[in-house]
C-alpha positions in Angstrom: 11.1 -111.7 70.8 10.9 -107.6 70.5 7.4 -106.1 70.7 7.9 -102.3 70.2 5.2 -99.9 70.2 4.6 -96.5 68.5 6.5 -93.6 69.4 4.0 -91.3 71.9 4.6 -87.7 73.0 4.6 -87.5 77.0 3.9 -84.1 78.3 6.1 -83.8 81.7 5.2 -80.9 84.6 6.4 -81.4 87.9 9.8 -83.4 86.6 8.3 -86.7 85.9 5.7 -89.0 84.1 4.3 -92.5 84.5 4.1 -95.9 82.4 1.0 -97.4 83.8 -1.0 -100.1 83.6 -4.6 -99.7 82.5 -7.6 -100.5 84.8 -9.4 -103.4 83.8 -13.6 -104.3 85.5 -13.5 -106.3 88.2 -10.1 -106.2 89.5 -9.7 -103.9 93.1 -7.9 -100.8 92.0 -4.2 -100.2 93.2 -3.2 -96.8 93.4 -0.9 -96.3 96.1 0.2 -92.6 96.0 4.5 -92.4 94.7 6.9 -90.7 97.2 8.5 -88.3 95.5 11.0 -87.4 98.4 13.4 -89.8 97.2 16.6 -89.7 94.6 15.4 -92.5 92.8 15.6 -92.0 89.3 12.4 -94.2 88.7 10.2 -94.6 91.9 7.7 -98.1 91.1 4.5 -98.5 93.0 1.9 -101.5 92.4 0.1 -100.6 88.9 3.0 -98.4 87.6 6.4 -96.7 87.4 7.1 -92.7 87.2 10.1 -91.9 85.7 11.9 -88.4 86.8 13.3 -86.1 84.3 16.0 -83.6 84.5 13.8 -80.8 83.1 10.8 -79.6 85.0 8.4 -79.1 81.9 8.7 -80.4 78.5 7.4 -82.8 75.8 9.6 -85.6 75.4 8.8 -88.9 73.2 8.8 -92.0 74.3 8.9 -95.8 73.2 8.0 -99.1 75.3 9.3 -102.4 74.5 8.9 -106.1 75.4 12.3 -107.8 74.9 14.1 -111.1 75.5 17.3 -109.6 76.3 18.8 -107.9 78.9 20.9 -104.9 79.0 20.4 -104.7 75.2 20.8 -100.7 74.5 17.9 -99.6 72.3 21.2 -98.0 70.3 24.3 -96.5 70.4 22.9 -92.8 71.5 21.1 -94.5 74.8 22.3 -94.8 78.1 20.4 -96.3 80.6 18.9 -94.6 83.4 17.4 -97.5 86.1 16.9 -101.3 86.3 13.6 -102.0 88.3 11.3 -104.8 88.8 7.9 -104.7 87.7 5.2 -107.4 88.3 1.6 -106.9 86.4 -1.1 -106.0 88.9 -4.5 -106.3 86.1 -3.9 -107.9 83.3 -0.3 -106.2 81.8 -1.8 -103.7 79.6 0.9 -101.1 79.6 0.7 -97.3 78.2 2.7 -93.7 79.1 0.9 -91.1 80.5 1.2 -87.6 80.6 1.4 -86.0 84.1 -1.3 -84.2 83.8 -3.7 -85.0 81.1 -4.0 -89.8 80.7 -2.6 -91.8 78.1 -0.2 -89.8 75.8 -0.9 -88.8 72.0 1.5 -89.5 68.9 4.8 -87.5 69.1 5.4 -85.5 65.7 8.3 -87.6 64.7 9.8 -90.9 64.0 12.3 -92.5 66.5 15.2 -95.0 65.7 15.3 -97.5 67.9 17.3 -101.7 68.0 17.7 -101.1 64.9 14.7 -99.7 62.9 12.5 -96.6 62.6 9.6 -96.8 65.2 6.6 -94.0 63.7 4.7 -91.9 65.6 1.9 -93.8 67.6 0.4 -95.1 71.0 2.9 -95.9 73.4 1.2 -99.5 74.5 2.6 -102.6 74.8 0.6 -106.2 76.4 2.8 -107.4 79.2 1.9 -111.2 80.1 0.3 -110.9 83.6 1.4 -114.3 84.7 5.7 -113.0 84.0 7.0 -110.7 86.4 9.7 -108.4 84.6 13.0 -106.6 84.9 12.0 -102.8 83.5 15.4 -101.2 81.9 14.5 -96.9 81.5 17.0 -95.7 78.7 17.2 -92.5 77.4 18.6 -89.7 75.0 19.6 -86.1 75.9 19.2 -86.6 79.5 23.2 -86.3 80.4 22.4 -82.7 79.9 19.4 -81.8 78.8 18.5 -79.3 82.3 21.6 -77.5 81.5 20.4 -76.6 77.6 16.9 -76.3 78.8 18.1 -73.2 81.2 20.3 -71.8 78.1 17.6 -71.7 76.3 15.8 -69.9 79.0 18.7 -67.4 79.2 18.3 -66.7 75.5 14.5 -65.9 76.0 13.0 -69.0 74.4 10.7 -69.4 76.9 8.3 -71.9 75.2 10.7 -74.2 73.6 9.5 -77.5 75.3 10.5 -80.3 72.7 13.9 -81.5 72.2 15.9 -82.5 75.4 15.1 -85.6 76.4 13.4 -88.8 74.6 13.1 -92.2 76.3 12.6 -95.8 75.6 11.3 -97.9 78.3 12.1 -102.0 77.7 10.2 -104.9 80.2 12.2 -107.9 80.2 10.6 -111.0 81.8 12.2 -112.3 84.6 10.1 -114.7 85.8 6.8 -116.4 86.5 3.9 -115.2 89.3 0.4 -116.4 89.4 -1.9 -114.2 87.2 -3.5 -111.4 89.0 -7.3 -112.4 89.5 -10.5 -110.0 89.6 -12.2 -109.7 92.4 -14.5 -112.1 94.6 -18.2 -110.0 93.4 -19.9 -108.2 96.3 -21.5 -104.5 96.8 -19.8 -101.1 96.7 -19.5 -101.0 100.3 -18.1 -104.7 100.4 -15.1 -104.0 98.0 -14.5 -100.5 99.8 -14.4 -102.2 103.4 -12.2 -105.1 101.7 -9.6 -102.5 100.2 -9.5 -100.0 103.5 -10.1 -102.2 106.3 -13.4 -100.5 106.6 -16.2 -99.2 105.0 -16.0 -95.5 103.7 -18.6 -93.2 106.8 -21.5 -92.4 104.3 -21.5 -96.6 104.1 -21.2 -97.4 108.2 
């Protein structure tokens, strides 16, 4: 079993971006806020992961897989970053995101990866929300890619924002968990109080 998707551009700012799972109706959101005061390489809250790069703004491509195997490199070129576990919060729809701006657009080029030629595309892939999963972060460049992105600074090619790191981010399933569920129905002011212990003041 490998589902691959299409190669997608992520625009990074701040050092990192995020694989995410999308929203769906009815289901309470989860969007606890990352801490970034750590040295994790990937930091995973409930609803998605943020992956840290070496280099604080560029435009790096990136892949997402579903596999059956474990510790399989995308390729000879990868090296893997972080082994986390990640358990689908909605309903597994996974994408990349730019930092900045949602769901990232199709990179420019074409991206070899196990074995075949992956084109430009979304980066989405539909994770089974009743599987939790073992989320391997590989990637290309990254071994040095701070230290070209400053030569390149140092030879006044400010600008240059594509060509130092590319990633491939692989869920393998690790095991079973019951299916997250929408919500029980109820007002505005019901699923607030539910979520924050409380009802938001304009509600009381």
């Amino acid at each position: 079993m490998l589902e691959i998707s299409g190669v997608g551009a992520v625009s990074i700012e701040y050092s990192h971006f995020s694989v995410g799972e999308h929203w769906e109706r009815g289901f309470e959101r989860r969007e606890s806020e990352p801490n970034f005061q750590t040295d994790e390489e990937v930091i995973v809250v409930p609803g998605h992961l943020v992956v840290t790069s070496r280099v604080q703004e560029h435009t790096a491509p990136v892949v997402l897989a579903v596999n059956d195997q474990l510790d399989e490199a995308p390729g000879p070129a990868w090296t893997l970053v972080a082994s986390v576990d990640y358990q689908p919060v909605y309903k597994g729809r996974m994408a990349a995101f730019d930092t900045m701006n949602g769901p990232a657009q199709p990179a420019r080029a074409s991206v070899e990866v196990f074995g075949q030629r992956v084109e430009p595309g979304e980066p989405f892939v539909a994770l089974d929300p009743s599987r939790t999963y073992r989320t391997q972060v590989w990637s290309q460049g990254r071994s040095d890619s701070r230290e070209r992105f400053n030569a390149a600074i140092e030879r006044t090619e400010w600008g240059v924002r594509e060509g130092f790191e590319a990633y491939v981010i692989v869920f393998v399933p690790s095991g079973t968990q019951e299916p997250p569920a929408p919500s029980e129905a109820g007002s505005r002011r019901e699923r607030m109080a539910r979520t924050s212990g409380k009802p938001p003041l304009n509600m009381r």
